[in-house]
C-alpha positions as YAML, in Angstrom:
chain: A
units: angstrom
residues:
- id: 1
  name: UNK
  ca: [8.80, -31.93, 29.10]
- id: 2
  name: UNK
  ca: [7.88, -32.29, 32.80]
- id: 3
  name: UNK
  ca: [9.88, -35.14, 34.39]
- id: 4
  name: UNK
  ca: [7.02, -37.03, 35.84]
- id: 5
  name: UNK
  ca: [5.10, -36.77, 32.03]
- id: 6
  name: UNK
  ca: [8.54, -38.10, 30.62]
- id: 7
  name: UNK
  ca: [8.81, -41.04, 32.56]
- id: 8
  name: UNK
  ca: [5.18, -42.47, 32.28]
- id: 9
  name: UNK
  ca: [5.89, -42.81, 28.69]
- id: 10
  name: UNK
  ca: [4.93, -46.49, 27.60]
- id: 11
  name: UNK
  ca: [8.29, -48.37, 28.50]
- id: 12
  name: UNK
  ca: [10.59, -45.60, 29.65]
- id: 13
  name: UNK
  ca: [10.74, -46.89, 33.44]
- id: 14
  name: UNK
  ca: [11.50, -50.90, 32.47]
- id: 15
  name: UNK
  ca: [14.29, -49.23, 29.79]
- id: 16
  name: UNK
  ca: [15.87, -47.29, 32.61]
- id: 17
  name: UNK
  ca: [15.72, -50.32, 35.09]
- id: 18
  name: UNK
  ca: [16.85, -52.24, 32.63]
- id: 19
  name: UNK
  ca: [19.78, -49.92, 31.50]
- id: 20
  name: UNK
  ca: [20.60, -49.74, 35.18]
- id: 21
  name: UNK
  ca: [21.27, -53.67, 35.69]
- id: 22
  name: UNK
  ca: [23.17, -53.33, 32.39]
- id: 23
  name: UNK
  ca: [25.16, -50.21, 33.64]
- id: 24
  name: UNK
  ca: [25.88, -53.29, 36.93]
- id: 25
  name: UNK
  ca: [26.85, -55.79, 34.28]
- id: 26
  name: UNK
  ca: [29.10, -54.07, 32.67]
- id: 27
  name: UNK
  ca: [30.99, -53.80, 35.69]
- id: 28
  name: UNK
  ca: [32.78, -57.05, 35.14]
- id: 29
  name: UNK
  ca: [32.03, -56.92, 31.11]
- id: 30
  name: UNK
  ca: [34.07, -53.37, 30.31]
- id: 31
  name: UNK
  ca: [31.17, -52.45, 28.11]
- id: 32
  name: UNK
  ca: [29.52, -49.03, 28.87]
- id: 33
  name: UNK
  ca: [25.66, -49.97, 27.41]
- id: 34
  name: UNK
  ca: [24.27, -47.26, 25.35]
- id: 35
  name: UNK
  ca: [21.49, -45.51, 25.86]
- id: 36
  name: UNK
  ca: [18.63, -47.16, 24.18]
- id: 37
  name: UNK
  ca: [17.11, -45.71, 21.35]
- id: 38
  name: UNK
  ca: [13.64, -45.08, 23.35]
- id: 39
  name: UNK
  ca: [15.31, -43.52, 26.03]
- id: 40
  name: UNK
  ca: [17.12, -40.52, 23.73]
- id: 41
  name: UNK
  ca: [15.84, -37.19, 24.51]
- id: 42
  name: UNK
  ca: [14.98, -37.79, 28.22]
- id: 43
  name: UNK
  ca: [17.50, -34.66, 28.67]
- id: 44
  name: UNK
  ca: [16.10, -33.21, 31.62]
- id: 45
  name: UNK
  ca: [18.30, -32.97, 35.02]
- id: 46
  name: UNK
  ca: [17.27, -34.62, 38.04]
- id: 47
  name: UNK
  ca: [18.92, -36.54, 41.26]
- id: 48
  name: UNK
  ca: [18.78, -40.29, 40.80]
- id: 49
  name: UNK
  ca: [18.96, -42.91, 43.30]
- id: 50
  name: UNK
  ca: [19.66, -46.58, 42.17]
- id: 51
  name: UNK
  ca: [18.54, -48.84, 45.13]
- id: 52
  name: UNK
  ca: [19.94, -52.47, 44.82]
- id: 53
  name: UNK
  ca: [18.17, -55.31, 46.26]
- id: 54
  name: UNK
  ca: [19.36, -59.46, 46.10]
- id: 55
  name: UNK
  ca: [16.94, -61.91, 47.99]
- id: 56
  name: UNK
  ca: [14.47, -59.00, 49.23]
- id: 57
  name: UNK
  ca: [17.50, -57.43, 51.06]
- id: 58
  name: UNK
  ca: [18.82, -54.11, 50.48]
- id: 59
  name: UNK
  ca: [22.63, -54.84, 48.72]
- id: 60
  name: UNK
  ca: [23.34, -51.38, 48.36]
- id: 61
  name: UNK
  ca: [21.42, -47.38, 47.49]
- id: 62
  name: UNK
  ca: [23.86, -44.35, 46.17]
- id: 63
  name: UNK
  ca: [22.60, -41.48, 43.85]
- id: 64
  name: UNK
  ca: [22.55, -37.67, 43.64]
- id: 65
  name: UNK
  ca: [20.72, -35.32, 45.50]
- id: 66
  name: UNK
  ca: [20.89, -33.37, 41.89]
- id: 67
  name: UNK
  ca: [22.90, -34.01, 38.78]
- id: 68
  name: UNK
  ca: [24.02, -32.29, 35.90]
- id: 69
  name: UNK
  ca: [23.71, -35.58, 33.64]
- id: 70
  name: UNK
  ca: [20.50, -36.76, 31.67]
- id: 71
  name: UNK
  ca: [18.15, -39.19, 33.58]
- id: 72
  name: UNK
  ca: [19.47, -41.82, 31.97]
- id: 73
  name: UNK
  ca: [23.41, -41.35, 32.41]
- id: 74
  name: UNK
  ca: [22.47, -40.29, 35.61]
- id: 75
  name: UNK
  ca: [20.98, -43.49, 36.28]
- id: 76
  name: UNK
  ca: [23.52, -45.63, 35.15]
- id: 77
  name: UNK
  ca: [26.39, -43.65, 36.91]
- id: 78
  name: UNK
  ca: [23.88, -44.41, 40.61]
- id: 79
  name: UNK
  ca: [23.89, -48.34, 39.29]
- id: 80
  name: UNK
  ca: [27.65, -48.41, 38.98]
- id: 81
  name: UNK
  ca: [28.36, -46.54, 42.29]
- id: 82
  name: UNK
  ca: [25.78, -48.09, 43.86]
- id: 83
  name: UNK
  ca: [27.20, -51.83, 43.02]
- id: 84
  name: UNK
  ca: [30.50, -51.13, 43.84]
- id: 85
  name: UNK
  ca: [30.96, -47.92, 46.65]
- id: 86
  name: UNK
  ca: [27.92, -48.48, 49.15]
- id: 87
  name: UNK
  ca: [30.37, -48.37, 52.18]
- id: 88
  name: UNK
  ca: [28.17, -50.97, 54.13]
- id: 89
  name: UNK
  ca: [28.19, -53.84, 52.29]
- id: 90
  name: UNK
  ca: [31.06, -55.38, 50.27]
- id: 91
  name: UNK
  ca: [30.77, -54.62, 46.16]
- id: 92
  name: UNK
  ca: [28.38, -56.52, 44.54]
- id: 93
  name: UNK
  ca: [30.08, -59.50, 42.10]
- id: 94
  name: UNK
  ca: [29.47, -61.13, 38.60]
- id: 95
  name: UNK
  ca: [27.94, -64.12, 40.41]
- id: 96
  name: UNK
  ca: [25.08, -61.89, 41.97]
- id: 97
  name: UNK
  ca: [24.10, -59.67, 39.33]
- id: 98
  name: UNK
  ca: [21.37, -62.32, 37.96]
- id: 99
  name: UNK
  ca: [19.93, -61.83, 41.38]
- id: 100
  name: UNK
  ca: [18.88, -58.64, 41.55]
- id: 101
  name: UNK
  ca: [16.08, -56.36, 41.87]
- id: 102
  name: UNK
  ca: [16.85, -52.40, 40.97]
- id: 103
  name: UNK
  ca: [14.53, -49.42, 41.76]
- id: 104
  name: UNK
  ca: [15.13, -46.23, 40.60]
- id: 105
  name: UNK
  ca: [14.24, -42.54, 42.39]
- id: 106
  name: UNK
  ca: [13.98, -39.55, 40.15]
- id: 107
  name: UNK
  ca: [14.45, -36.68, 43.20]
- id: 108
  name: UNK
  ca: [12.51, -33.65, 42.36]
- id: 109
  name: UNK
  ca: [14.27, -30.01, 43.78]
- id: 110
  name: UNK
  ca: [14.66, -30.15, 47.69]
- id: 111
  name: UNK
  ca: [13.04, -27.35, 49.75]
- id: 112
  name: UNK
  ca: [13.19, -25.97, 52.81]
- id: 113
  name: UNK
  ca: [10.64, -26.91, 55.52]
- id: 114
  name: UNK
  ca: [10.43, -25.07, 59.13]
- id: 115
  name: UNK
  ca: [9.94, -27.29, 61.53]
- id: 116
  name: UNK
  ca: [10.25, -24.52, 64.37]
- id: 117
  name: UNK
  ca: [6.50, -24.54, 64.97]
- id: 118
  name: UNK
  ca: [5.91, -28.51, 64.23]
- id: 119
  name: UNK
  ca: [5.98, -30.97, 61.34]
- id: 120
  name: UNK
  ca: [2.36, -32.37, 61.66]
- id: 121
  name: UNK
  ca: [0.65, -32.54, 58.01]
- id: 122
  name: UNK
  ca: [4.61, -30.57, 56.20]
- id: 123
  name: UNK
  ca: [6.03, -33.87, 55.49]
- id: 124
  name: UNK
  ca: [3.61, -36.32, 53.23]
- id: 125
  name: UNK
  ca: [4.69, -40.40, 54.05]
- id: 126
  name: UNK
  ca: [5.55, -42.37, 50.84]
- id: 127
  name: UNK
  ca: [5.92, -38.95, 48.60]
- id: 128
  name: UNK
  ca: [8.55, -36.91, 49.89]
- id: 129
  name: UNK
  ca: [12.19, -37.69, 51.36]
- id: 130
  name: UNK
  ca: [14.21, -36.11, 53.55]
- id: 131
  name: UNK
  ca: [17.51, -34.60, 54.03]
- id: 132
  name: UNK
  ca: [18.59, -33.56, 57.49]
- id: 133
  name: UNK
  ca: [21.80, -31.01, 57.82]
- id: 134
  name: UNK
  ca: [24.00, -29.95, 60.42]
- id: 135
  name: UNK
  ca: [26.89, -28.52, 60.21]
- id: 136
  name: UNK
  ca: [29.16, -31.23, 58.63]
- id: 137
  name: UNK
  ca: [26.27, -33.72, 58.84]
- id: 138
  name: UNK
  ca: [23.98, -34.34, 56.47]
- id: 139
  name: UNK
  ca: [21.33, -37.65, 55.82]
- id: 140
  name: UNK
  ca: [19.05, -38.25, 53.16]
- id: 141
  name: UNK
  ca: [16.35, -41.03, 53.17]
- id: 142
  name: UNK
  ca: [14.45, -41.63, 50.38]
- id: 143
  name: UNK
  ca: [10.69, -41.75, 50.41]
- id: 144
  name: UNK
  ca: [10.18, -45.68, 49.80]
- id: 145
  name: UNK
  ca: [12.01, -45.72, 53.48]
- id: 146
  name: UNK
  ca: [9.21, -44.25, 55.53]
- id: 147
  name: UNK
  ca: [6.55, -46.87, 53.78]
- id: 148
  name: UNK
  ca: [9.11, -49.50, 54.16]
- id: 149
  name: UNK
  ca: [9.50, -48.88, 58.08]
- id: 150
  name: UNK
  ca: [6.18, -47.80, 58.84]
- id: 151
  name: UNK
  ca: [7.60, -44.43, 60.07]
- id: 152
  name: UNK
  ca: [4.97, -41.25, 61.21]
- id: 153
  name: UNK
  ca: [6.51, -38.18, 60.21]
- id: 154
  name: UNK
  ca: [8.52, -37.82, 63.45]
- id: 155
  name: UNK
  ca: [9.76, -41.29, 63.16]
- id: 156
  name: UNK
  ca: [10.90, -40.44, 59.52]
- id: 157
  name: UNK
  ca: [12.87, -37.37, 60.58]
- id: 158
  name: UNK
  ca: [14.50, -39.07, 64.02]
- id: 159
  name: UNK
  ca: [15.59, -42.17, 61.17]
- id: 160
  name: UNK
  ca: [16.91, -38.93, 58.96]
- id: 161
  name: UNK
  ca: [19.00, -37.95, 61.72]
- id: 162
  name: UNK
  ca: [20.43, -41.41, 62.82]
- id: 163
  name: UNK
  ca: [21.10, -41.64, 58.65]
- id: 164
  name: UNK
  ca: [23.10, -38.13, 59.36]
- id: 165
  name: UNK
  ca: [24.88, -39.26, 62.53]
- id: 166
  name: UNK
  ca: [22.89, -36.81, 64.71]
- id: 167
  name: UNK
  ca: [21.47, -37.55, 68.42]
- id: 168
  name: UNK
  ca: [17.62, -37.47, 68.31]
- id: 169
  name: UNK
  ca: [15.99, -34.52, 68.16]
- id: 170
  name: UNK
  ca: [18.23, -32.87, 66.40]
- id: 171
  name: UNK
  ca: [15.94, -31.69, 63.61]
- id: 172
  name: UNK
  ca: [14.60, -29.40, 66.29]
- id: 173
  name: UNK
  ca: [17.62, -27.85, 67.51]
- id: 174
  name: UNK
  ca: [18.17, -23.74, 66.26]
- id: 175
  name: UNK
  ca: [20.92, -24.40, 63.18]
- id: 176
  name: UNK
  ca: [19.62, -27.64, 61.99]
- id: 177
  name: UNK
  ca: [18.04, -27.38, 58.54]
- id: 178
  name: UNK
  ca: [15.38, -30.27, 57.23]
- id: 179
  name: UNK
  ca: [14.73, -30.41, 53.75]
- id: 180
  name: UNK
  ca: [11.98, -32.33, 51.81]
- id: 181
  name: UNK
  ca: [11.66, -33.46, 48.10]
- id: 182
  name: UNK
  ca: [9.22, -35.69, 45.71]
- id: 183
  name: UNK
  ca: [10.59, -39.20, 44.51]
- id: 184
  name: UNK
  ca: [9.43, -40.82, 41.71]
- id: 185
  name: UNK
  ca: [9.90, -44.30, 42.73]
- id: 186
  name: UNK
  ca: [9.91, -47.61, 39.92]
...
């Protein structure tokens, strides 16, 4: 089943968002939620992102460029990580958790894109996301980010490389490899 068919099923995106804030929950529970009965046989392998959000403000956004779990494992494992490991905020507690707003990516495959001869019309704003790398640097934004920021495509990759810990420009330096992919974003 294609991922994007599997997901538009009636229900499937409010069970994973809801079996993400349960994944959070049982943070301070001990309980590991099981997956729900309407979410069984979503096998397929994709990167997931769980962005956390309390008041409007992000609170913290880890996932997997690719994963070897089932969406919905994968999904819970972002939650957890995401709630407790986001290096730039402190981990989220029992107190907040009634607070907050979850959105999911589902990353399709990354590919390549030369940017030697320009990026006008290779990078589409609100559908794909971008990895930058560089030798030991590497950034990923997710798609929702350009939207979110009003970023052009050159905005988008500059932000990509700031994310990576590059100078400016450094998506167009000889070595430097940019990558786009499709999020599914709920």
């Amino acid at each position: 089943m294609e991922l994007e068919q599997a997901i538009m099923r009636p229900g499937v995106r409010e069970a994973l968002r809801k079996l993400a804030v349960e994944a959070i929950r049982g943070i301070f529970t001990g309980q590991v939620p099981e997956v729900p009965e309407d979410l069984i046989g979503l096998d397929e392998r994709c990167g997931a992102f769980v962005t956390i959000k309390e008041n409007g403000m992000l609170r913290g956004c880890i996932g997997f460029l690719r994963s070897d779990k089932s969406i919905p494992r994968a999904v819970m494992e972002s939650a957890r990580l995401s709630a407790t490991e986001d290096p730039r905020f402190p981990p989220l507690t029992a107190r907040e958790v009634d607070n907050i707003e979850v959105e999911i990516t589902l990353l399709g495959e990354p590919f390549e894109l030369d940017v030697s001869d320009g990026i006008r019309g290779k990078i589409r704003i609100g559908t794909h996301g971008l990895i930058v790398e560089r030798g030991p640097y590497r950034g990923l934004l997710l798609p929702q980010v350009a939207t979110e920021f009003g970023f052009d495509e050159e905005q988008f990759l500059e932000a990509t490389c700031e994310k990576a810990g590059l100078p400016p420009g450094a998506w167009k330096k000889p070595g430097t490899r940019v990558y786009a992919f499709e999020g599914l974003v709920f």
